[in-house]
MIDOSE-1310 file (N, C-alpha, C; in nm, 2 decimals, decimal comma, always signed):
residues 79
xxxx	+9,67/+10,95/+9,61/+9,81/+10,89/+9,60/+9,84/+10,85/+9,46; +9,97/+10,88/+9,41/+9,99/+10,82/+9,27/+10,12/+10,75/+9,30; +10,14/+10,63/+9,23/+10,26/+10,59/+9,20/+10,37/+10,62/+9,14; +10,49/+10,60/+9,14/+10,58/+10,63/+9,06/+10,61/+10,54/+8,91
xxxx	+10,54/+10,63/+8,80/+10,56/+10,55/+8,69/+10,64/+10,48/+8,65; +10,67/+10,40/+8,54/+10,79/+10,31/+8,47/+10,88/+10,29/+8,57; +10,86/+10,21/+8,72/+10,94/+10,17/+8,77/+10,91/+10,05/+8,86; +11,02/+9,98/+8,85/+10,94/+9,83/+8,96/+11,03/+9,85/+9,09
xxxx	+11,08/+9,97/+9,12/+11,10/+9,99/+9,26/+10,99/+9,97/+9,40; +11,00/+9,93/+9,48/+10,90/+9,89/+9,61/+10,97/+9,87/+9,74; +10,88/+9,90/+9,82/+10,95/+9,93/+9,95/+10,90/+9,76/+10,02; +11,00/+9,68/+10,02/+11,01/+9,53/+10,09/+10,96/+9,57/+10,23
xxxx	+11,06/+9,64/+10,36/+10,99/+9,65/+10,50/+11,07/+9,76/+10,53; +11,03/+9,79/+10,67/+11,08/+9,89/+10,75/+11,18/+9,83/+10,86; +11,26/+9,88/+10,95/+11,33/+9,82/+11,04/+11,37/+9,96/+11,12; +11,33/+9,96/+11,27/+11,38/+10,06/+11,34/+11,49/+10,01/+11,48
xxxx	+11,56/+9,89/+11,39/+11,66/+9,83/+11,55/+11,77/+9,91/+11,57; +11,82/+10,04/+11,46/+11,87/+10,16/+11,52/+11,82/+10,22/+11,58; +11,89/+10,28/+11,70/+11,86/+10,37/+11,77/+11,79/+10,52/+11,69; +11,70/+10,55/+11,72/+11,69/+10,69/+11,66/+11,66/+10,70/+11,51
xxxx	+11,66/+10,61/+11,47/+11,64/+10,61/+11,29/+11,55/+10,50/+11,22; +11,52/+10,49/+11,10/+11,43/+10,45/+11,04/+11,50/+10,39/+10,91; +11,56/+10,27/+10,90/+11,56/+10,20/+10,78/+11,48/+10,16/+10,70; +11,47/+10,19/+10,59/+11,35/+10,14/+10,49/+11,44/+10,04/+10,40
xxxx	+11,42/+9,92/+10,37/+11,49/+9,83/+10,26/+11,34/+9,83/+10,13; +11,43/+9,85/+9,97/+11,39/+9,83/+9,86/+11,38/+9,72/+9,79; +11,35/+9,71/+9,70/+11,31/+9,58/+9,62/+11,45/+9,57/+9,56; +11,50/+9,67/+9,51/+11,62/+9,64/+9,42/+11,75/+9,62/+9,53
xxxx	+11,73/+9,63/+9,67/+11,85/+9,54/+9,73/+11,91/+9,71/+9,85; +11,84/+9,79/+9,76/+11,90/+9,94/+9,83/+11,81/+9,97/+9,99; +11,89/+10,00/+10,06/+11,86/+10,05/+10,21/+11,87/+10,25/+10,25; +11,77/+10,24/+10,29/+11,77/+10,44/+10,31/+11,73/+10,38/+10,46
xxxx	+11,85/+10,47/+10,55/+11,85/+10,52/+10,66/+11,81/+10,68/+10,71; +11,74/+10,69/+10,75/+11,67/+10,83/+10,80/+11,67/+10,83/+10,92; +11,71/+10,92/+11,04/+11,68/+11,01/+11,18/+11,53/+11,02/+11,15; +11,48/+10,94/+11,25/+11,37/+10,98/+11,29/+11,29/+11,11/+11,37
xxxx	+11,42/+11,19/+11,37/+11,35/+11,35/+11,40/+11,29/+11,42/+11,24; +11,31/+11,34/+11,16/+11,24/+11,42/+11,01/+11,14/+11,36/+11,03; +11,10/+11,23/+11,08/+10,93/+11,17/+11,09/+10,88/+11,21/+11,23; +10,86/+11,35/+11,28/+10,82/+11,33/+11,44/+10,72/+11,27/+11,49
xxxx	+10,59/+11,25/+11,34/+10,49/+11,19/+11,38/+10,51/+11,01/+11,44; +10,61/+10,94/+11,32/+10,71/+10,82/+11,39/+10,74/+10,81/+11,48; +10,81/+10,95/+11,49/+10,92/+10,92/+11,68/+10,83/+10,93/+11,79; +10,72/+11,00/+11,76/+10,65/+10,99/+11,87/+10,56/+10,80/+11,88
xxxx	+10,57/+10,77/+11,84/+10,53/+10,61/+11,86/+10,59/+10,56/+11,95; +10,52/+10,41/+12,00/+10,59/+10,37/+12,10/+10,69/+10,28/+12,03; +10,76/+10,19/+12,07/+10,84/+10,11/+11,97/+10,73/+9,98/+11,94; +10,62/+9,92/+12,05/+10,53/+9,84/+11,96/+10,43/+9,92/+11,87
xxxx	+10,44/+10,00/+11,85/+10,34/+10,10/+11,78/+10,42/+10,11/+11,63; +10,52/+10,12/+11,62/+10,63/+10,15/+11,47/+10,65/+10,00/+11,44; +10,61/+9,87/+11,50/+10,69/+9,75/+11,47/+10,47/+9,72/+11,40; +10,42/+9,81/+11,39/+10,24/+9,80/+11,36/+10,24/+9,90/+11,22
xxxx	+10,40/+9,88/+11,18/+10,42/+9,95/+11,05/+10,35/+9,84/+10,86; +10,24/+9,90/+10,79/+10,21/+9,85/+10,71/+10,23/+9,89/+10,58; +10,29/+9,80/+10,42/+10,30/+9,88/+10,34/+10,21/+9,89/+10,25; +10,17/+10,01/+10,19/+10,05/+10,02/+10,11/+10,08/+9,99/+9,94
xxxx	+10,04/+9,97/+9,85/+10,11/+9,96/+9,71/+10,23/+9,95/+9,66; +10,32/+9,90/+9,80/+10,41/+9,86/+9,73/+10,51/+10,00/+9,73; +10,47/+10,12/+9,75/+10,55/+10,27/+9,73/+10,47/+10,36/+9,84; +10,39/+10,29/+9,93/+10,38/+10,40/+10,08/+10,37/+10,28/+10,15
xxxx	+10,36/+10,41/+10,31/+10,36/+10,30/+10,45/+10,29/+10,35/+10,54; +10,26/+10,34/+10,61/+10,17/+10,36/+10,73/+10,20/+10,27/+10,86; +10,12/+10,37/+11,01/+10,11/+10,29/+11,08/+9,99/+10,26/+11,16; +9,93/+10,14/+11,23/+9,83/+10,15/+11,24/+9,77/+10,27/+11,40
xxxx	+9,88/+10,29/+11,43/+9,84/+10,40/+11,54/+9,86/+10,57/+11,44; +9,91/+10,55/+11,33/+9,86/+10,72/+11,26/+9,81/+10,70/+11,15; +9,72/+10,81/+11,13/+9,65/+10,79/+11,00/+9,71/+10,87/+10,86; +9,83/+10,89/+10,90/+9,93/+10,95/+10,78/+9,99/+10,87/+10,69
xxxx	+10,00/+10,87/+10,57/+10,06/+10,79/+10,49/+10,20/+10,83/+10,43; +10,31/+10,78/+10,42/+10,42/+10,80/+10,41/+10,45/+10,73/+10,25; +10,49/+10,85/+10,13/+10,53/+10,79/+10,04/+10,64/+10,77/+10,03; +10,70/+10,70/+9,92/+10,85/+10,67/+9,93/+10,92/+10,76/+9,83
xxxx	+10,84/+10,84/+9,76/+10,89/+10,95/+9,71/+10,95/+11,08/+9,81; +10,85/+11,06/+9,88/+10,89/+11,17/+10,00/+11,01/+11,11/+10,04; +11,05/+10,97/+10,08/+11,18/+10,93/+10,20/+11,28/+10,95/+10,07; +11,26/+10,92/+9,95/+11,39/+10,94/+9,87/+11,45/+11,06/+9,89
xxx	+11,31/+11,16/+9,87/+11,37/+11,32/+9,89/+11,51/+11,36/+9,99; +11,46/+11,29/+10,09/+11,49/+11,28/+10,24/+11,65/+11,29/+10,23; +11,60/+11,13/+10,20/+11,80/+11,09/+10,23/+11,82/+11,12/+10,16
């Protein structure tokens, strides 16, 4: 895993109280909403299983029922 250089961007939390989607809130105040059909490995969680969401360095996330790591370079791509 590498970080994203020269920047003090960081992923503060996650929030899935949308239906169907995946909010990620940033350090600098910015929110990325995503459809959880681009994460199927997510959607497939239960809802206490995605609220067992942890962030790694500050620029990935995980959950404790998958062992996949989600960077935030990838979710930028996304949205």
């Amino acid at each position: 895993m590498c970080k994203i250089s020269n920047t003090d961007l960081s992923i503060k939390r996650l929030d899935f109280s949308l239906r169907g989607k995946m909010a990620v809130f940033f350090s600098d105040g910015r929110e990325v909403i995503v459809p959880l059909r681009m994460y199927p490995d997510i959607k497939s969680l239960s809802v206490k299983q995605r609220n067992q969401w942890m962030i790694l360095d500050d620029q990935f996330f995980t959950f404790e029922a998958l062992s996949k790591v989600y960077s935030m370079t990838d979710l930028l791509k996304v949205a």
